[in-house]
mmJSON file of the N, C-alpha and C atoms, coordinates in Angstrom:
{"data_MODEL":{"atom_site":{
"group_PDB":["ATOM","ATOM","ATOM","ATOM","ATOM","ATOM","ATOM","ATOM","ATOM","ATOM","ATOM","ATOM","ATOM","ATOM","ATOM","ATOM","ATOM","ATOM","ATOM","ATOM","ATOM","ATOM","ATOM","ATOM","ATOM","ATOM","ATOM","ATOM","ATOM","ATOM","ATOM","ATOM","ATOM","ATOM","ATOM","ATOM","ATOM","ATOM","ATOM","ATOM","ATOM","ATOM","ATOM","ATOM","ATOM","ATOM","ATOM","ATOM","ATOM","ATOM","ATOM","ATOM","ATOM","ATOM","ATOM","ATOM","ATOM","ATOM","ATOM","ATOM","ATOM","ATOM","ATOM","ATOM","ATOM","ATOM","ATOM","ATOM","ATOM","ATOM","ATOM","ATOM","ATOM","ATOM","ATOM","ATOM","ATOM","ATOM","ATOM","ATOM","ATOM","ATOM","ATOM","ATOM","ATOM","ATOM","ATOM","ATOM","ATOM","ATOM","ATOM","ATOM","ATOM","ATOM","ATOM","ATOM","ATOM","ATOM","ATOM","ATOM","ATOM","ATOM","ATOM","ATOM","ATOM","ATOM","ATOM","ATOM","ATOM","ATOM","ATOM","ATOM","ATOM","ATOM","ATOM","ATOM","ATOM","ATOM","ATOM","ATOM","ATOM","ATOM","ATOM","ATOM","ATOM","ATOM","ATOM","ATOM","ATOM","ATOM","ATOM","ATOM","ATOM","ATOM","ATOM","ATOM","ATOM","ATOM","ATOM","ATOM","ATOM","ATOM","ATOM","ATOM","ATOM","ATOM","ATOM","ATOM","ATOM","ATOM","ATOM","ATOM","ATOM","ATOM","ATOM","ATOM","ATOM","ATOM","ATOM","ATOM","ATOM","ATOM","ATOM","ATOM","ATOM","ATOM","ATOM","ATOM","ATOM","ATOM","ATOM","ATOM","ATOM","ATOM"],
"id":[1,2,3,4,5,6,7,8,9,10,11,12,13,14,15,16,17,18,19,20,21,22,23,24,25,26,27,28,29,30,31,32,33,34,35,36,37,38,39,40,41,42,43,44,45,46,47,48,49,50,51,52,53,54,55,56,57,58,59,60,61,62,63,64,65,66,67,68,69,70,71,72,73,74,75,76,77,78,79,80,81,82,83,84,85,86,87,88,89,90,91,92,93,94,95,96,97,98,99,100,101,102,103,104,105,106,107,108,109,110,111,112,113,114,115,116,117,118,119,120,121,122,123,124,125,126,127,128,129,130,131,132,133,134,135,136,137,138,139,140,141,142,143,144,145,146,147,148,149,150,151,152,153,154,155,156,157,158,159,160,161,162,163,164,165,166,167,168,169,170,171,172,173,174],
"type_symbol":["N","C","C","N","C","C","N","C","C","N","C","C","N","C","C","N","C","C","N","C","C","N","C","C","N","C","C","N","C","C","N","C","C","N","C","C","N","C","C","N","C","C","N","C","C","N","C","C","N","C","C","N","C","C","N","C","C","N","C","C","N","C","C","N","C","C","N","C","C","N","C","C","N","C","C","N","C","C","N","C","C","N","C","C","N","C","C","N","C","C","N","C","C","N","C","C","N","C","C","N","C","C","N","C","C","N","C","C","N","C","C","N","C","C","N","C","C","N","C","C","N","C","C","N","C","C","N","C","C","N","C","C","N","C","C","N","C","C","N","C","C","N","C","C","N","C","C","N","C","C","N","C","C","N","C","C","N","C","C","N","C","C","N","C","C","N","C","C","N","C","C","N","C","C"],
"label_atom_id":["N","CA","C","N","CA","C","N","CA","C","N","CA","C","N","CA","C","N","CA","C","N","CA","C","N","CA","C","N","CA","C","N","CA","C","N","CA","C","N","CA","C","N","CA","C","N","CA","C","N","CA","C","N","CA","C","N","CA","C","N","CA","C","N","CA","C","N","CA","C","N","CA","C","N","CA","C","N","CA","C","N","CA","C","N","CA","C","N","CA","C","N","CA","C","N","CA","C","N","CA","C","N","CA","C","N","CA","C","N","CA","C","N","CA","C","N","CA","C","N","CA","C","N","CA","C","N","CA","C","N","CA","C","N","CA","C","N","CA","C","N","CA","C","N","CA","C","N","CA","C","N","CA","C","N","CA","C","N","CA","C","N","CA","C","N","CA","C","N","CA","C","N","CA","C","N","CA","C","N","CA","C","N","CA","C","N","CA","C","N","CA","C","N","CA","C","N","CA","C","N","CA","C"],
"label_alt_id":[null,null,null,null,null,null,null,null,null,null,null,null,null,null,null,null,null,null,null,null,null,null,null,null,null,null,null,null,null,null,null,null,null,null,null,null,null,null,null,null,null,null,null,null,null,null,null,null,null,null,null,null,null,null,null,null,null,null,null,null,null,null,null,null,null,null,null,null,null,null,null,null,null,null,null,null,null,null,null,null,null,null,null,null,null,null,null,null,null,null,null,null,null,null,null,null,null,null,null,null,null,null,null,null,null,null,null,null,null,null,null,null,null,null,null,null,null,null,null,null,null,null,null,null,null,null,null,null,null,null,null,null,null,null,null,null,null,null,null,null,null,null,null,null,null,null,null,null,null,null,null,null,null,null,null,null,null,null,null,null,null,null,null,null,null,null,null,null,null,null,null,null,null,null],
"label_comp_id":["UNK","UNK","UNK","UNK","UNK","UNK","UNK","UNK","UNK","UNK","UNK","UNK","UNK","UNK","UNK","UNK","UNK","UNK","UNK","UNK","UNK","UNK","UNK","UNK","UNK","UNK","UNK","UNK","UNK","UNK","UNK","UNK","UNK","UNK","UNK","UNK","UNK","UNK","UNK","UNK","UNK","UNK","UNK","UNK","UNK","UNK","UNK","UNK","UNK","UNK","UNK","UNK","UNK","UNK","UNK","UNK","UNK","UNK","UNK","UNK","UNK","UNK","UNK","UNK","UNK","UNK","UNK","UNK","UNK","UNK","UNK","UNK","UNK","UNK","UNK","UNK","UNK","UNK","UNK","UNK","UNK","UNK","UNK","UNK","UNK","UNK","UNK","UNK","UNK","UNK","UNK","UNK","UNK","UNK","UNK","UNK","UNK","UNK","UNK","UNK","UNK","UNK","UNK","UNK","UNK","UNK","UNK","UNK","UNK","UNK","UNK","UNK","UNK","UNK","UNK","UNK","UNK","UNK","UNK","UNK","UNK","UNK","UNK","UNK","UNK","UNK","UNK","UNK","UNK","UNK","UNK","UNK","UNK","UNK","UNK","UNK","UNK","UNK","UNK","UNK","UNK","UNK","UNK","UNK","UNK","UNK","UNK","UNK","UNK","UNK","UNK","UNK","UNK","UNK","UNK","UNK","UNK","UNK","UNK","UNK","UNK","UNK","UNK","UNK","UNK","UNK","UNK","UNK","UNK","UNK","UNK","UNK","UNK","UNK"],
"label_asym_id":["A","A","A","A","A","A","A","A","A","A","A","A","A","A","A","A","A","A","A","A","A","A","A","A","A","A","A","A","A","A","A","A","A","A","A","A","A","A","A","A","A","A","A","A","A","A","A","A","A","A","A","A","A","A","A","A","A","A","A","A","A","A","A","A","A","A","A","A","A","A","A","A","A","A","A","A","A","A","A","A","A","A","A","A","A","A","A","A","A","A","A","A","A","A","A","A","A","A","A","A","A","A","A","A","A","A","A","A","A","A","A","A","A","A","A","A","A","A","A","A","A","A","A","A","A","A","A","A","A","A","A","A","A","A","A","A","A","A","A","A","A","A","A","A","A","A","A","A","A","A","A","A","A","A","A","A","A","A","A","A","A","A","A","A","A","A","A","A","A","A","A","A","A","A"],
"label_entity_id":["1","1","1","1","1","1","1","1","1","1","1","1","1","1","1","1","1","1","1","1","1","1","1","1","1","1","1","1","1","1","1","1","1","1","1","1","1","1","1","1","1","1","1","1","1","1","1","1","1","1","1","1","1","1","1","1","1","1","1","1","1","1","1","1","1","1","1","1","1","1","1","1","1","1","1","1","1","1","1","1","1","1","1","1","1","1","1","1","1","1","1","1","1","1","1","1","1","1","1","1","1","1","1","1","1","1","1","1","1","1","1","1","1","1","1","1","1","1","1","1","1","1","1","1","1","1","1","1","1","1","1","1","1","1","1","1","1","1","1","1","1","1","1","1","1","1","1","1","1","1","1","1","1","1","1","1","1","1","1","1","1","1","1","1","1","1","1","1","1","1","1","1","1","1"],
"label_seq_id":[1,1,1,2,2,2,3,3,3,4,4,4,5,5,5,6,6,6,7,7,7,8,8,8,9,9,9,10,10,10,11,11,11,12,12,12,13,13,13,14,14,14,15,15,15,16,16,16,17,17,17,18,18,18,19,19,19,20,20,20,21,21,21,22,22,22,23,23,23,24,24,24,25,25,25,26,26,26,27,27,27,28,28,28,29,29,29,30,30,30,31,31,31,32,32,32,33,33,33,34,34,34,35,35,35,36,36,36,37,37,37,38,38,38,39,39,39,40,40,40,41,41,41,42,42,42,43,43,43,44,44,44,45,45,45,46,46,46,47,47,47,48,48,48,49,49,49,50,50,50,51,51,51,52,52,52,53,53,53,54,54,54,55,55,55,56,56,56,57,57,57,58,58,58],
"pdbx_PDB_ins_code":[null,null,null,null,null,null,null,null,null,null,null,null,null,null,null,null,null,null,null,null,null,null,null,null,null,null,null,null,null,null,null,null,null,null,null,null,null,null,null,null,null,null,null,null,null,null,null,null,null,null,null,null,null,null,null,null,null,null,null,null,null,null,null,null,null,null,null,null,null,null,null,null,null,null,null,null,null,null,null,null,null,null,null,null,null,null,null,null,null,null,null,null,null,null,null,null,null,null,null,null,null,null,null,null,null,null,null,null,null,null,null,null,null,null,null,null,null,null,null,null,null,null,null,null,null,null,null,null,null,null,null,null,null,null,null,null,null,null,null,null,null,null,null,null,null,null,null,null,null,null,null,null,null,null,null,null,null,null,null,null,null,null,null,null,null,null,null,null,null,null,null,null,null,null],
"Cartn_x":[-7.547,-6.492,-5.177,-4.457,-2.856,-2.004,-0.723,0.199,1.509,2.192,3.103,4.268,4.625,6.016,5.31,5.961,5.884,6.008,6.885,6.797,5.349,4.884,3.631,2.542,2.569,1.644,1.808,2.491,3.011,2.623,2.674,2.533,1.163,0.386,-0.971,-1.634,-1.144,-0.91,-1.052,0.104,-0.029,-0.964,-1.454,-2.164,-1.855,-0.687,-0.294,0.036,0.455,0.741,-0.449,-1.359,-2.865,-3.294,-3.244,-3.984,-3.084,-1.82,-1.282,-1.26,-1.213,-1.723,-2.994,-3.784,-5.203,-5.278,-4.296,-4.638,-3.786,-2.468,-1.713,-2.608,-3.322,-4.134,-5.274,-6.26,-6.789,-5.954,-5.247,-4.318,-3.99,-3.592,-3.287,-5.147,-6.012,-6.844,-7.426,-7.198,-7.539,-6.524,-5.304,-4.76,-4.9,-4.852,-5.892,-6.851,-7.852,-9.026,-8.9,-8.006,-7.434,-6.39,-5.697,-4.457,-5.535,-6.233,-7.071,-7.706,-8.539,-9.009,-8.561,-7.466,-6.668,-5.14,-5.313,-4.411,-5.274,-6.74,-7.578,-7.258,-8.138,-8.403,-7.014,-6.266,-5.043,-4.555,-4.629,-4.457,-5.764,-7.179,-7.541,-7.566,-7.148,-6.234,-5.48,-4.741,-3.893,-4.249,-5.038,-5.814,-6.63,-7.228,-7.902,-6.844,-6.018,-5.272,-4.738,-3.949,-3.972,-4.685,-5.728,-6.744,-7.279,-6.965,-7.03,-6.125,-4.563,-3.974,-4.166,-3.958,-4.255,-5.418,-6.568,-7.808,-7.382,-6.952,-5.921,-5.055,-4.293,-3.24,-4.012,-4.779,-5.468,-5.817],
"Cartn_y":[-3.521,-2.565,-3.33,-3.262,-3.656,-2.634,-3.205,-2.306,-3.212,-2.07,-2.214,-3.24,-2.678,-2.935,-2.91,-3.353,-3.489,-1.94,-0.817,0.145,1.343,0.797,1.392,0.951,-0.571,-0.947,0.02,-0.167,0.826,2.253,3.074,4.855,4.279,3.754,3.462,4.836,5.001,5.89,7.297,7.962,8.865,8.885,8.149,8.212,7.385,6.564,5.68,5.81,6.975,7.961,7.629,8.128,8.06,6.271,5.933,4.231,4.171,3.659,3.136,3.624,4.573,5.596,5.009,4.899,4.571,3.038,2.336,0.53,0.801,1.661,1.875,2.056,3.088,3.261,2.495,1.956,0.741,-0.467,-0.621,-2.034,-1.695,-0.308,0.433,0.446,0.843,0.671,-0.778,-1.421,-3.146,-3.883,-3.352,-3.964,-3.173,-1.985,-1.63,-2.141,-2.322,-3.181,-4.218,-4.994,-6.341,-6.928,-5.693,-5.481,-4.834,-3.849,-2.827,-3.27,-5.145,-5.473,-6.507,-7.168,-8.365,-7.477,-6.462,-5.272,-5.008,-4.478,-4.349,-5.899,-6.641,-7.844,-8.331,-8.349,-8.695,-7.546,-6.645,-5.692,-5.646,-6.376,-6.341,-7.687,-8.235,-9.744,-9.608,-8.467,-8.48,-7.744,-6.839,-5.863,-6.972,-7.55,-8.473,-9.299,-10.022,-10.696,-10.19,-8.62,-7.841,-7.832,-7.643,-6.83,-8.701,-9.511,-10.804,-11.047,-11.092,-10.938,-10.097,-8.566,-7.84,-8.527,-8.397,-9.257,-10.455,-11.127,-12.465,-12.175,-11.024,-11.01,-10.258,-9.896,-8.806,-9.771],
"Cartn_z":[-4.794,-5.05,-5.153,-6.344,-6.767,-6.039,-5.584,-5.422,-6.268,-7.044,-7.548,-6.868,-5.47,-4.844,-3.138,-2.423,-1.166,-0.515,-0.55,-0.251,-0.812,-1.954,-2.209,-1.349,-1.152,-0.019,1.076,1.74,2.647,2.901,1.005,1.251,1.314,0.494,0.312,-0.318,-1.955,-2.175,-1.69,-0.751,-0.203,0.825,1.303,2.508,3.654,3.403,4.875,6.002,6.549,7.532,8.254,7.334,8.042,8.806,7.14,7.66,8.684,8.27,9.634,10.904,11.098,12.291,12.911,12.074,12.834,13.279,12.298,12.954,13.773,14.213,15.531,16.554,16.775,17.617,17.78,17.14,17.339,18.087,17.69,18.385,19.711,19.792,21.245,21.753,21.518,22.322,22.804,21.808,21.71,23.189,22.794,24.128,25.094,25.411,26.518,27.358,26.409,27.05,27.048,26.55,27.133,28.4,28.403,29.526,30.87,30.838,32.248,33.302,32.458,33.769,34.662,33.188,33.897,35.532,34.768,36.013,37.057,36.886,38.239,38.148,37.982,38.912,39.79,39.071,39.87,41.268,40.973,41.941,43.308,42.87,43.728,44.429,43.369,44.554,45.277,45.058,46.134,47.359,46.891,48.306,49.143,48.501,49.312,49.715,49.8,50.401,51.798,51.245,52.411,52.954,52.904,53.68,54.811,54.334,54.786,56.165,55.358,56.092,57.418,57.353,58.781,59.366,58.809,59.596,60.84,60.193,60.555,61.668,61.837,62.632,64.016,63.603,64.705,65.564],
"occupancy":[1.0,1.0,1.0,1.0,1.0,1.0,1.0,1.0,1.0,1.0,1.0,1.0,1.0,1.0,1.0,1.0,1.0,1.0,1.0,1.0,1.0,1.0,1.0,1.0,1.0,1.0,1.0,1.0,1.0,1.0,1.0,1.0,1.0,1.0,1.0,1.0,1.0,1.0,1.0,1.0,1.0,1.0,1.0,1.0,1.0,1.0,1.0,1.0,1.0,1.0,1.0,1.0,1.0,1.0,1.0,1.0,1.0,1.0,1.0,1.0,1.0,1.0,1.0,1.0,1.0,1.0,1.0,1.0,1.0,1.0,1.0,1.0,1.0,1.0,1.0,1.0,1.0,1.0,1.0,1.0,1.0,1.0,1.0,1.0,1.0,1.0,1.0,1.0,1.0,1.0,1.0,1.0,1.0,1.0,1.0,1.0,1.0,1.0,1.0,1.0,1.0,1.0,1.0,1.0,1.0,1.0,1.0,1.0,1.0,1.0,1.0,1.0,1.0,1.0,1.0,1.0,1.0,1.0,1.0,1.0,1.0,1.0,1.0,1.0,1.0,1.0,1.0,1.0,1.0,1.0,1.0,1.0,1.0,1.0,1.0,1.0,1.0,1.0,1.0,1.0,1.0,1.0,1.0,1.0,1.0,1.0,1.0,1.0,1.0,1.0,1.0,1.0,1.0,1.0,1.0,1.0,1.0,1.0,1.0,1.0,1.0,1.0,1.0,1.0,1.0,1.0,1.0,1.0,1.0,1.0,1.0,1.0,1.0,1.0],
"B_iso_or_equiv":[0.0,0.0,0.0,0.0,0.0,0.0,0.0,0.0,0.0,0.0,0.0,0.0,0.0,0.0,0.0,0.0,0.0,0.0,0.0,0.0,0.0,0.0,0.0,0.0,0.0,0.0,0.0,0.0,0.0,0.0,0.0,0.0,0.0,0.0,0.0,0.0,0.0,0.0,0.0,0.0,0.0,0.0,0.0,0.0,0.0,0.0,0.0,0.0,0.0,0.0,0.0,0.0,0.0,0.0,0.0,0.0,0.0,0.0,0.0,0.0,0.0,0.0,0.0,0.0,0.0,0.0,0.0,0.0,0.0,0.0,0.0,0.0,0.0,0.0,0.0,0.0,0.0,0.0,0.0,0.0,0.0,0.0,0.0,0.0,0.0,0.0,0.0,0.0,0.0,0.0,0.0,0.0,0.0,0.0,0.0,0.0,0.0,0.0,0.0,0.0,0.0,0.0,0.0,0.0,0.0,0.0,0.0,0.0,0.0,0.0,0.0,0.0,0.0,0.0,0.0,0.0,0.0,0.0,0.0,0.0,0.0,0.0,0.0,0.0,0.0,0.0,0.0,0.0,0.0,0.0,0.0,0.0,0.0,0.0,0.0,0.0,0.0,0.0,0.0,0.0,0.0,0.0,0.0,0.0,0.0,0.0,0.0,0.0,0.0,0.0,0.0,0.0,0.0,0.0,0.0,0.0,0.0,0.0,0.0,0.0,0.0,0.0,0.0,0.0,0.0,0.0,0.0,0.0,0.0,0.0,0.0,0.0,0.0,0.0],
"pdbx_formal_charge":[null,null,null,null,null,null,null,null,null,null,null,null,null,null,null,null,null,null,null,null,null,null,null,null,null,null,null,null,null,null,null,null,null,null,null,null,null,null,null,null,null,null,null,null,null,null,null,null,null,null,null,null,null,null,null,null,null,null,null,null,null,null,null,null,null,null,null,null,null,null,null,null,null,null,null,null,null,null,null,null,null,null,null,null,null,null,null,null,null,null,null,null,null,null,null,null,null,null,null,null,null,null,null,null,null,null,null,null,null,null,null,null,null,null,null,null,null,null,null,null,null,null,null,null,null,null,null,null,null,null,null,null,null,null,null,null,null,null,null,null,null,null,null,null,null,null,null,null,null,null,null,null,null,null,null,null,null,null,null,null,null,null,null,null,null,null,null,null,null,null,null,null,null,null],
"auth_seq_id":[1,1,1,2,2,2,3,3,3,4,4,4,5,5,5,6,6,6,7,7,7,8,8,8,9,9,9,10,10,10,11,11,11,12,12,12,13,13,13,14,14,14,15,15,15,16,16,16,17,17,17,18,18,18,19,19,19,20,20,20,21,21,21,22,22,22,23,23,23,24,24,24,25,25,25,26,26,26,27,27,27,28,28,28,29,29,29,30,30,30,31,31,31,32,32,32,33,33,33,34,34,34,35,35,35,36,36,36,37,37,37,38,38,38,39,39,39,40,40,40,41,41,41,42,42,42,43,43,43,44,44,44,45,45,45,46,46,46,47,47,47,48,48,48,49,49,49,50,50,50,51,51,51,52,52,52,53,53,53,54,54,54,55,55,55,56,56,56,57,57,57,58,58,58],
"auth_comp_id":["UNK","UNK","UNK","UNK","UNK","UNK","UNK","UNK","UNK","UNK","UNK","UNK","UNK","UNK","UNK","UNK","UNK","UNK","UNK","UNK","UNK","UNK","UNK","UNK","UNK","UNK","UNK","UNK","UNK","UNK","UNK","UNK","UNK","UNK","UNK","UNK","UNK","UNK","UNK","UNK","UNK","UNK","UNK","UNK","UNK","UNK","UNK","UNK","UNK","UNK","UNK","UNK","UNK","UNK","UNK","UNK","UNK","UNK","UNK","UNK","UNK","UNK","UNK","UNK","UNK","UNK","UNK","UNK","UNK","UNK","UNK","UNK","UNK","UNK","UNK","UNK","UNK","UNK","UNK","UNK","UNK","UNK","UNK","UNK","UNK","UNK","UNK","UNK","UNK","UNK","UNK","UNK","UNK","UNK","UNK","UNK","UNK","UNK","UNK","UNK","UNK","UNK","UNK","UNK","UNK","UNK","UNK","UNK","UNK","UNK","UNK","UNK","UNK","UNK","UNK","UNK","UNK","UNK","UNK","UNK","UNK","UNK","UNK","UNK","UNK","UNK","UNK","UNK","UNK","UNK","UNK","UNK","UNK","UNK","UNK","UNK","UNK","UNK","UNK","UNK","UNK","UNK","UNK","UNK","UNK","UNK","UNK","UNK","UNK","UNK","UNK","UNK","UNK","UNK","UNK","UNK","UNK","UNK","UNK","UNK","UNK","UNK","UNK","UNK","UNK","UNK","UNK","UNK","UNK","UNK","UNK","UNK","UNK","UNK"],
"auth_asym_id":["A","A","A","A","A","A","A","A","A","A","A","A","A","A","A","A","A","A","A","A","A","A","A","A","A","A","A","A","A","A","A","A","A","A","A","A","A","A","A","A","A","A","A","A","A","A","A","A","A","A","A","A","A","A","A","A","A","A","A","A","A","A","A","A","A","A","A","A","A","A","A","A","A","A","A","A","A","A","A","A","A","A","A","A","A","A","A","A","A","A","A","A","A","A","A","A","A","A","A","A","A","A","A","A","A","A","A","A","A","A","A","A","A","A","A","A","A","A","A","A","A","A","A","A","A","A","A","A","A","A","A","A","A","A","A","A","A","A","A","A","A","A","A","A","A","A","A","A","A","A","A","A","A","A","A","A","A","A","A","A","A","A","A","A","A","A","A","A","A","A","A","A","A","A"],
"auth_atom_id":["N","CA","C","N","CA","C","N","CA","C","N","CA","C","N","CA","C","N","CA","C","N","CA","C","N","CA","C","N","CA","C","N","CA","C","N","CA","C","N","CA","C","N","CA","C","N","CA","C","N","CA","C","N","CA","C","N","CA","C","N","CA","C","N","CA","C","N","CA","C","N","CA","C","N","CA","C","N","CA","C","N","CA","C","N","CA","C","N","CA","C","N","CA","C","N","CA","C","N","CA","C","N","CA","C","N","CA","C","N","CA","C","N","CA","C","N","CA","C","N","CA","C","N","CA","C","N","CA","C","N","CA","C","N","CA","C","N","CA","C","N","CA","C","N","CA","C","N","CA","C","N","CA","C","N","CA","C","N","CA","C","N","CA","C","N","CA","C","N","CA","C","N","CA","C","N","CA","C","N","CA","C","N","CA","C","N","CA","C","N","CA","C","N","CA","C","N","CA","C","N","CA","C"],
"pdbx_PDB_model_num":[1,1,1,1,1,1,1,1,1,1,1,1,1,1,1,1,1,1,1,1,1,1,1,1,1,1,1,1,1,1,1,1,1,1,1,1,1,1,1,1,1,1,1,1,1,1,1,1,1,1,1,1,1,1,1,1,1,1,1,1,1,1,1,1,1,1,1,1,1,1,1,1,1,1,1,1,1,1,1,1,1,1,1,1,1,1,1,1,1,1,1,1,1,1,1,1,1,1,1,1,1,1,1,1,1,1,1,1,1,1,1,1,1,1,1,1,1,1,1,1,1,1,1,1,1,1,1,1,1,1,1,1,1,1,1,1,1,1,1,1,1,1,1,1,1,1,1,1,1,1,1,1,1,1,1,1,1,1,1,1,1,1,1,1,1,1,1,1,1,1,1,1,1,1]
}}}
């Protein structure tokens, strides 16, 4: 598929709203599941640390 001009890329004739919409949300789910477990794991590094710590002091 040719596009004339850079802004036709873009409408993709009359339907870009859409495409781009959907690789938005793809990319949003993509980093999701790239961002969710590096956040658990880290968060349960830190519970466990806590949870170390008190052990420790007791």
């Amino acid at each position: 598929m040719s596009f004339a001009s850079f802004n036709d890329f873009l409408a993709m004739g009359h339907h870009g709203l859409y495409v781009w919409s959907a690789y938005g949300i793809c990319l949003l789910v993509l980093a999701i599941n790239v961002a969710a477990p590096v956040l658990s794991k880290r968060r349960y590094l830190q519970e466990e640390a806590r949870r170390l710590r008190r052990e420790k002091s007791k």
